[in-house]
Residue frames relative to the residue before (quaternion, step in Angstrom):
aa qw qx qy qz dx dy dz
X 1.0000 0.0000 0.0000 0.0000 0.00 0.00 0.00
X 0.0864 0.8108 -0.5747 -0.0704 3.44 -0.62 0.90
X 0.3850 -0.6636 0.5948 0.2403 3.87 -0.97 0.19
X 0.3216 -0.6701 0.6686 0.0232 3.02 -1.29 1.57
X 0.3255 -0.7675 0.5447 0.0910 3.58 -0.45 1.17
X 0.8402 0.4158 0.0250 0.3472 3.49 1.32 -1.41
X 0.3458 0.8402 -0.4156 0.0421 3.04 -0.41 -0.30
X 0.4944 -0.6360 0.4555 0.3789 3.97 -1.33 0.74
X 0.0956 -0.7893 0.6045 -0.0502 3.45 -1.04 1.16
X 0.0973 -0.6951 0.7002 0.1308 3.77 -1.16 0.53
X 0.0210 0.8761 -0.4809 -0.0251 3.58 -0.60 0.70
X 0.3426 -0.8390 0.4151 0.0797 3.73 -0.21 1.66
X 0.2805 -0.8512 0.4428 -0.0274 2.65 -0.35 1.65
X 0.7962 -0.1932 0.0471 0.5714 2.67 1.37 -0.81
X 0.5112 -0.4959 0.1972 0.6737 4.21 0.80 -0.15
X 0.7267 0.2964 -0.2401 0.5713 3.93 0.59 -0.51
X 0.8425 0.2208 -0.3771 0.3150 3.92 0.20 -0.05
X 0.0186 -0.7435 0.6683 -0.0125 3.81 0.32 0.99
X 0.1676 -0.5946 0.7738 0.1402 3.23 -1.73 0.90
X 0.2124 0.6723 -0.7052 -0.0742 3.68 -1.59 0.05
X 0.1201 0.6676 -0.7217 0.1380 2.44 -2.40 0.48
X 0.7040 -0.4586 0.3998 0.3664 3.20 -1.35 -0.48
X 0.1347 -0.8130 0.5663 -0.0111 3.84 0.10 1.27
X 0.2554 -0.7304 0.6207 0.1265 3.68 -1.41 0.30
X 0.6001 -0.4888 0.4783 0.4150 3.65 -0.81 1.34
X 0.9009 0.1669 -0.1672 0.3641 3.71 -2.31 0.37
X 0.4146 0.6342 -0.4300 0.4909 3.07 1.56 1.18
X 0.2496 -0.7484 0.5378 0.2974 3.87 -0.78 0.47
X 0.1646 -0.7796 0.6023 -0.0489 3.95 -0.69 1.61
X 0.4240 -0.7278 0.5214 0.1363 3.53 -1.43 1.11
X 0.7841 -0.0349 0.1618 0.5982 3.28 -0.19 0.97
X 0.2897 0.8651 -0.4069 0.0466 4.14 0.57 0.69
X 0.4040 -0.7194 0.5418 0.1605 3.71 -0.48 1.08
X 0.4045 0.7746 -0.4782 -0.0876 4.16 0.05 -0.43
X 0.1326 -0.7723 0.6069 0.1326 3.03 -1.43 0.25
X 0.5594 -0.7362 0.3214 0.2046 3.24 -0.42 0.88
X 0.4461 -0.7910 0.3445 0.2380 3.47 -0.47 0.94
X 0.5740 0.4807 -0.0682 0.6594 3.45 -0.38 0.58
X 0.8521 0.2584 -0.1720 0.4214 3.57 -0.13 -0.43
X 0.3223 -0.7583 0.5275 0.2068 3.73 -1.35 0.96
X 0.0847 -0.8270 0.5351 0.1504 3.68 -1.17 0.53
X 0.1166 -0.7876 0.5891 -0.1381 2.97 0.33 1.70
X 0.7672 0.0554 0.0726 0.6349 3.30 0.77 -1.26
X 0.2191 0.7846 -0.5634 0.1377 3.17 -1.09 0.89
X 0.1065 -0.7676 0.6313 -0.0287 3.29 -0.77 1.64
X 0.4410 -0.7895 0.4267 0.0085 3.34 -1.06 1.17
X 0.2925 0.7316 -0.6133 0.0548 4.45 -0.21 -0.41
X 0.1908 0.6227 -0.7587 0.0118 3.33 -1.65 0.88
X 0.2041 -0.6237 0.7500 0.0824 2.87 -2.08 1.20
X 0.6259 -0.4249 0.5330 0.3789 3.31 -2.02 0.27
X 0.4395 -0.7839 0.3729 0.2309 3.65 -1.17 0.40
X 0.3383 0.7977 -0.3366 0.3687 3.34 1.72 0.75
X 0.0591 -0.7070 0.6890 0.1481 3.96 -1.29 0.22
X 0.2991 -0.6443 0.6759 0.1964 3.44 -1.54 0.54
X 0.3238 -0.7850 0.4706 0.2397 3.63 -0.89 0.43
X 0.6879 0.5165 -0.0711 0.5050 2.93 1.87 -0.38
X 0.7930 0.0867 0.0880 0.5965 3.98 -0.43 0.20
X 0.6589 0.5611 -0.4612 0.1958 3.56 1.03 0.30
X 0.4353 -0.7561 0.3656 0.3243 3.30 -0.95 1.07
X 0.8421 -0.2487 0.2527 0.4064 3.40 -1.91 -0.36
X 0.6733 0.4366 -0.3600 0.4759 4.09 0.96 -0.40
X 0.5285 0.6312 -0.4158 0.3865 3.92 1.45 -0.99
X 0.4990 -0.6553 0.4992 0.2689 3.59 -1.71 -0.08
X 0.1745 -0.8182 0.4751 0.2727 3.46 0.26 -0.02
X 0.7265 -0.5981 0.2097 0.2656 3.62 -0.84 0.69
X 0.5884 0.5498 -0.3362 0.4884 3.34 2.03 -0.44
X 0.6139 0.4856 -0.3583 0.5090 3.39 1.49 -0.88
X 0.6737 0.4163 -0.3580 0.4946 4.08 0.76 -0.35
X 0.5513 0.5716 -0.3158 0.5193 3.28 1.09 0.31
X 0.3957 0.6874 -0.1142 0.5982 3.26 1.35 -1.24
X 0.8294 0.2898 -0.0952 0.4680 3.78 -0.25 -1.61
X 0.6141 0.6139 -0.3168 0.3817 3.54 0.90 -1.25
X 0.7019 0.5495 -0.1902 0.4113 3.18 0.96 -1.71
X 0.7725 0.3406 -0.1802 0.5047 3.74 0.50 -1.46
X 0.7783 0.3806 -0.2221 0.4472 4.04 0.92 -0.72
X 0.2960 -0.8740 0.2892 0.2546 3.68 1.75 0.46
X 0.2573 0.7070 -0.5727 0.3255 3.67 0.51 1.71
X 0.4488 -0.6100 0.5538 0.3461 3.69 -1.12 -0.12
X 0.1153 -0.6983 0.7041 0.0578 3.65 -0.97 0.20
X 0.1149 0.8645 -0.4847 0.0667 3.38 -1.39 1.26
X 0.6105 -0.5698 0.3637 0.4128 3.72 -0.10 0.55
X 0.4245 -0.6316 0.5917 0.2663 3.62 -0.78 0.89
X 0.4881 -0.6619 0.4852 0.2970 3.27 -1.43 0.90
X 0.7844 0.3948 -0.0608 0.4746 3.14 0.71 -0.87
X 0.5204 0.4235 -0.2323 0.7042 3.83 1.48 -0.29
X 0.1527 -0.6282 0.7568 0.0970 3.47 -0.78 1.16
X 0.8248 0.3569 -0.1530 0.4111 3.90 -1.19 0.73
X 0.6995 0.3190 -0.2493 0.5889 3.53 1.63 -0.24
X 0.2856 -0.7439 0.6039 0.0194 2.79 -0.98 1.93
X 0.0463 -0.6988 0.7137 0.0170 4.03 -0.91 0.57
X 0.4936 -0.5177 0.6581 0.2350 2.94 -1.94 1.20
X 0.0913 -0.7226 0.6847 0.0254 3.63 -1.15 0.89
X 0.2510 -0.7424 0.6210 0.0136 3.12 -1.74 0.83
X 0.0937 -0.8586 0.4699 0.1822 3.98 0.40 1.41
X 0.5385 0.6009 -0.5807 0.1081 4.13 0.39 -0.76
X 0.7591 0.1966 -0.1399 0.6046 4.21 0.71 0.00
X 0.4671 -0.6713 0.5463 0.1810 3.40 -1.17 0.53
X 0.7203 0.3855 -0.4279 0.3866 3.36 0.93 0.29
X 0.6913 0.5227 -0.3736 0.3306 3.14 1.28 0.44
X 0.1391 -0.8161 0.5243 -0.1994 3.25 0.83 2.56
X 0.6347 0.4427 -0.4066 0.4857 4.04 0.24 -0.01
X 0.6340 -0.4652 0.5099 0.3489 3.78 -1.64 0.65
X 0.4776 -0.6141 0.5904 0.2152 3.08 -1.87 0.22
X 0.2382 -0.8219 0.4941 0.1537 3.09 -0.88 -0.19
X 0.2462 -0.7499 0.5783 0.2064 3.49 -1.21 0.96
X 0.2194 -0.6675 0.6951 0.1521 3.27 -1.84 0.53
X 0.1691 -0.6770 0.6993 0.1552 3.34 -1.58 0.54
X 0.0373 -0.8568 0.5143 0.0062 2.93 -0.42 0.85
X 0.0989 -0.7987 0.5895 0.0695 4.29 -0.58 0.64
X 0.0406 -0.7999 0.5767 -0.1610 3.49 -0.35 1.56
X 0.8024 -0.3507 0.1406 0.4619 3.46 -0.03 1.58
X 0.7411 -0.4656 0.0589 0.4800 3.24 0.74 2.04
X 0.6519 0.4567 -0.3721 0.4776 3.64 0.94 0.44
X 0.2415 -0.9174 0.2857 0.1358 3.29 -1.46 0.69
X 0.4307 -0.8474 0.3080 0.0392 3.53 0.14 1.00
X 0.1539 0.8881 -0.4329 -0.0098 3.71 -0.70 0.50
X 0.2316 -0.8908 0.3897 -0.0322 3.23 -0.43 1.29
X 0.2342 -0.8156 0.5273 0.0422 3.88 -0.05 1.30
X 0.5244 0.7193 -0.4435 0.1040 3.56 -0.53 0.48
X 0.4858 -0.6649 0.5261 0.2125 3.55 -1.57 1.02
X 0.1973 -0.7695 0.5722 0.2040 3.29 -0.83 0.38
X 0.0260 0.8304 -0.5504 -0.0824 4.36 -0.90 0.02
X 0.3220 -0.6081 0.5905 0.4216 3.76 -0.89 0.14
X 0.6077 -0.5787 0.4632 0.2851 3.42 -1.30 1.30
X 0.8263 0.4351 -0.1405 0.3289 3.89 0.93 -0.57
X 0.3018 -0.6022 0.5580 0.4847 4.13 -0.12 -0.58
X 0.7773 0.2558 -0.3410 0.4626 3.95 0.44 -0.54
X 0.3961 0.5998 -0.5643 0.4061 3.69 0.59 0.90
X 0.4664 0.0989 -0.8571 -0.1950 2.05 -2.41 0.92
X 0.3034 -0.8497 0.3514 0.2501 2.83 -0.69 0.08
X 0.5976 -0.5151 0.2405 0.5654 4.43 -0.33 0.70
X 0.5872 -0.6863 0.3904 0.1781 2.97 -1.34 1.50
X 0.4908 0.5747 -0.4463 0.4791 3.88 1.09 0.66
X 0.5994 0.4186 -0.4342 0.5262 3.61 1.29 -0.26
X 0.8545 0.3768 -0.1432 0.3275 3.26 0.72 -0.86
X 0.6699 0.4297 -0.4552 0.3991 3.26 1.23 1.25
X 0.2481 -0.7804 0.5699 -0.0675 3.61 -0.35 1.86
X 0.6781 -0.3799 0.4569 0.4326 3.90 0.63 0.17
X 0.5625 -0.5753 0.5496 0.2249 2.87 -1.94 -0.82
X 0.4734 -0.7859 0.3025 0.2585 2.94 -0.79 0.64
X 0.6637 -0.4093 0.3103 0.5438 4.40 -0.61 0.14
X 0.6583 0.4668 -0.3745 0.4565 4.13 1.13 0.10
X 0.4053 -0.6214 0.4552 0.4924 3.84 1.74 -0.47
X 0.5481 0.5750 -0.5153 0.3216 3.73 0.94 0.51
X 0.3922 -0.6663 0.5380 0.3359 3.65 -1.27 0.97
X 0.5288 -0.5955 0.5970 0.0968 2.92 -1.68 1.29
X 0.5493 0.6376 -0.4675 0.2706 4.20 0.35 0.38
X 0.6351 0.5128 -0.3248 0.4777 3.76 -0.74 0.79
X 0.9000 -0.1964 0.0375 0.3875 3.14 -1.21 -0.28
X 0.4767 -0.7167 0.4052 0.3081 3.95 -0.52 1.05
X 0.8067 0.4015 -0.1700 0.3990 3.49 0.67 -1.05
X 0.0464 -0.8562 0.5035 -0.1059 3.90 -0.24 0.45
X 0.1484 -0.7878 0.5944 -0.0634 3.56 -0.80 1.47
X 0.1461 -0.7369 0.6404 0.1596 4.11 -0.26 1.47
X 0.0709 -0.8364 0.4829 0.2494 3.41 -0.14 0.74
X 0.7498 -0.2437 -0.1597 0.5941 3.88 1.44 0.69
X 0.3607 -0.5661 0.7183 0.1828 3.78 -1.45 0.32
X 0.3449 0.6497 -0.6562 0.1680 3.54 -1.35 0.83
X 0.5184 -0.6273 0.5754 0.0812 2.39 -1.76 2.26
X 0.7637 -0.0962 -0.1144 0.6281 3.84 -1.65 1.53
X 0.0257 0.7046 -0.6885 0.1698 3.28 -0.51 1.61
X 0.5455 -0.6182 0.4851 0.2914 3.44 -1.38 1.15
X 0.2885 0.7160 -0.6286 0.0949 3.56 -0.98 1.32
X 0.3496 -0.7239 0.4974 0.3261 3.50 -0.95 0.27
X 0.7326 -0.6042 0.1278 0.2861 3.55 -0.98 0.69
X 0.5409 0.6006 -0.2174 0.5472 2.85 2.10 -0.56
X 0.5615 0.6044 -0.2671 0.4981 3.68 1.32 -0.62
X 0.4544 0.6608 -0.2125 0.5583 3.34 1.57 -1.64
X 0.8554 0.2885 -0.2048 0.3783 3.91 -0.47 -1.55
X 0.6059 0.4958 -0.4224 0.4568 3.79 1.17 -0.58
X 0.5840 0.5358 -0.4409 0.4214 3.87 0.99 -0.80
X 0.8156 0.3245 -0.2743 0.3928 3.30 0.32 -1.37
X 0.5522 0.6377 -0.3177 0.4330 3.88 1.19 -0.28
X 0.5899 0.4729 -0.4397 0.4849 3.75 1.47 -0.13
X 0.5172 0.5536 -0.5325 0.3775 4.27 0.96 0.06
C-alpha cells in the first residue's frame, strides 16, 4: 500500500475561473477534477460507496461496523454513531462544521492497477445549497459527476490499497 501525496488537479471555481496544478491529499479543493500523476487512463473502471455501516437489517451490499472499523483504523478517519439513527455508524470529518455528511470511498482500476480514494465533500457556505443548475459542471478526468457540494477534502489516494474481498464487492456493488 503506498500513499499518493500528489496529484494534477483543475479546480472549478466557477465556469470561467479554473485554477490548476499540482494539489496535495488533506487539502480542502473547489470543485476538484484529478488525475493522478504518473499514471495512464486507457482503461478505467470506477465504484464509490458512502462511508457508513448499519448494525442492524443491513443487507449483503451495506458495511458492517467491523469492516468500518477495519477502514477507520488502516485509512485514518473517525467513525461515530448517528445521533438520531441508533446502529448507524458514519465516517465523520471534524476540521469545519459544515462537513456533517459521510465520506466516501472510491475504488478505482487504472490500467490494471489499483487505487483508492477517501474523500468528504461540504458546501463552502451556511446559506448553501444551492439550485442544481449551478451545481452541475460534468465530470471529472476519473468519470465522477461533479454535482453537490462545492468544497471537497481527499483526505488520501493509495495505489494496491489494503482491502478484504468482501470490502472489495460492497465498493464495486454500490454502481
Amino acid at each position: 500500500m503506498k500513499l499518493i501525496e500528489n496529484f494534477y488537479c483543475i479546480q472549478s471555481v466557477n465556469f470561467a475561473d479554473d485554477t490548476e496544478g499540482i494539489s496535495s491529499i488533506k487539502t480542502e479543493l473547489v470543485r476538484p477534477s484529478i488525475k493522478l500523476l504518473d499514471v495512464e487512463y486507457s482503461e478505467k473502471k470506477t465504484s464509490t460507496k458512502n462511508l457508513v455501516a448499519k448494525s442492524c437489517g443491513a443487507s449483503d451490499e451495506d458495511f458492517t461496523l467491523d469492516e468500518l472499523l477495519f477502514l477507520s483504523k488502516t485509512y485514518g478517519f473517525e467513525i461515530e454513531e448517528d445521533d438520531n439513527l441508533k446502529g448507524y455508524y458514519k465516517s465523520v470529518l471534524k476540521i469545519h462544521k459544515l462537513y456533517d455528511c459521510p465520506g466516501y470511498i472510491t475504488l478505482m482500476e487504472l490500467d490494471g492497477k489499483e487505487y483508492l480514494k477517501i474523500e468528504f465533500l461540504r458546501w463552502q457556505f451556511d446559506c448553501q445549497p444551492r439550485g442544481a443548475g449551478e451545481d452541475m459542471l460534468g465530470e471529472d478526468m476519473l468519470g465522477e459527476d461533479m454535482l453537490g457540494e462545492d468544497i471537497t477534502y481527499i483526505l488520501g489516494i493509495w495505489e494496491s490499497p489494503l482491502l478484504t474481498d468482501e470490502i472489495v464487492s460492497k465498493i464495486k456493488a454500490s454502481n
